[in-house]
C-alpha positions as CSV (number, residue, x, y, z in Angstrom):
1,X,-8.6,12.7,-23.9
2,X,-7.4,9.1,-22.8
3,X,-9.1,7.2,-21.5
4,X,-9.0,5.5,-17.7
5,X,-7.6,2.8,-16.1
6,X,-9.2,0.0,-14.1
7,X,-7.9,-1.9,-11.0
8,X,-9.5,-4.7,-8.9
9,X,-9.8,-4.8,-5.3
10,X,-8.3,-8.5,-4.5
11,X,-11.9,-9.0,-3.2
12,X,-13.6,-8.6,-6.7
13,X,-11.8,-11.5,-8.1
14,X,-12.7,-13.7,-5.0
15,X,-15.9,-12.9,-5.8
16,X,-16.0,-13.5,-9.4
17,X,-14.8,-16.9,-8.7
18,X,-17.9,-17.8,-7.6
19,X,-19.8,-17.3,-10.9
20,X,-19.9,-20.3,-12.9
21,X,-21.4,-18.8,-16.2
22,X,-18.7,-17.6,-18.3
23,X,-20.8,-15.0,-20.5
24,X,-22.0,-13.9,-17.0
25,X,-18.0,-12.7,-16.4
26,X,-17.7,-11.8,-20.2
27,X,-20.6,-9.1,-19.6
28,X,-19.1,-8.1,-16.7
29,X,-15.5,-7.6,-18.0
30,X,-16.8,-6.0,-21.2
31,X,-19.4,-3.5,-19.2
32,X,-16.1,-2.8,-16.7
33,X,-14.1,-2.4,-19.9
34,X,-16.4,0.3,-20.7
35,X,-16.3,2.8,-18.3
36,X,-12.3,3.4,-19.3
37,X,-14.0,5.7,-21.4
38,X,-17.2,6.9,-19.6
39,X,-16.2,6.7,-15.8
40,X,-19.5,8.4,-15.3
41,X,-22.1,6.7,-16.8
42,X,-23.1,4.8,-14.0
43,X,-25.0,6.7,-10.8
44,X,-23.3,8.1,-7.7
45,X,-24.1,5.5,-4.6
46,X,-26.4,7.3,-2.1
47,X,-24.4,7.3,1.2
48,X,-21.3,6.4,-0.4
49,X,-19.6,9.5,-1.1
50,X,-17.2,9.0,-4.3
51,X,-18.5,5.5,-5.0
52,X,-20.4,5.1,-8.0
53,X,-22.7,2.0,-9.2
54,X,-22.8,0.6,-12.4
55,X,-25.6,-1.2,-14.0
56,X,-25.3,-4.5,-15.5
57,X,-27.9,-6.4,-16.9
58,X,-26.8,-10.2,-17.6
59,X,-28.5,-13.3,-19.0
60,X,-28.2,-14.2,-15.1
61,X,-29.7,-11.3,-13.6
62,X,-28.8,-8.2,-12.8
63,X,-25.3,-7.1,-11.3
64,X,-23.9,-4.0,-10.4
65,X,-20.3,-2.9,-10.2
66,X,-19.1,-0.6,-7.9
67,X,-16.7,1.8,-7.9
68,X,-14.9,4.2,-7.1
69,X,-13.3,7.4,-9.6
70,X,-10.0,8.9,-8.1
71,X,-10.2,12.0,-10.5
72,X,-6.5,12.8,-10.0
73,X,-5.1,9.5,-10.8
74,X,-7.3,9.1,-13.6
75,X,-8.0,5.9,-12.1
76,X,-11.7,3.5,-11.6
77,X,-11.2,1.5,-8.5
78,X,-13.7,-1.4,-9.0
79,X,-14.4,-2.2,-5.0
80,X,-17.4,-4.3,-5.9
81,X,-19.3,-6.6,-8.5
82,X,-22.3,-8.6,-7.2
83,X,-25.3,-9.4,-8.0
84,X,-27.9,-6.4,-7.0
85,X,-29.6,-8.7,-4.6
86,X,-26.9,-8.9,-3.0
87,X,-24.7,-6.0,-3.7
88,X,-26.3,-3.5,-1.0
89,X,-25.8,-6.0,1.7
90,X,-22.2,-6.6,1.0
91,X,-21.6,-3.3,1.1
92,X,-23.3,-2.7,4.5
93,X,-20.5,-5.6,6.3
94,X,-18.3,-4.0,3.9
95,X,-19.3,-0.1,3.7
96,X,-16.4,1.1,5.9
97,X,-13.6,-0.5,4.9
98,X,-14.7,0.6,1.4
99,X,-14.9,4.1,1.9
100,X,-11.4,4.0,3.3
101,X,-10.1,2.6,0.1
């Protein structure tokens, strides 16, 4: 079976602007790259139906990438990447708007 393809929200490459540490991005990219072929390995988002969290440990801490299978497109819609300190409360200014994506 092939595998998936990824697509950005705009907002995720705002927000990896912002990070200055370039293996920081390179573990994110690569862990991203990843779920192409294992769209469910990370956890469904409690009180986010169809959004799904990722885990991503870094040498900077710990991120999470967010997003969102559409099954019948056979697409990942990465919505999110932040780091988990800050991830939940993005997605409470943001939690709507997401959902609707």
């Amino acid at each position: 079976m092939a595998g998936w393809t990824l697509r950005y929200d705009p907002r995720v490459r705002k927000e990896l602007e912002r990070v200055r540490d370039k293996q920081v991005i390179e573990r994110l990219k690569s862990a991203a790259e990843t779920l192409k072929d294992e769209p469910f390995s990370g956890k469904p988002l409690r009180g986010y139906p169809g959004v799904w969290s990722k885990r991503v440990g870094t040498k900077g801490g710990e991120w999470r990438i967010i997003y969102m299978p559409l099954k019948s497109e056979r697409v990942l819609l990465v919505v999110l990447i932040a780091p988990r300190e800050e991830v939940y409360e993005l997605l409470k200014r943001g939690g709507r708007r997401s959902r609707e994506l």
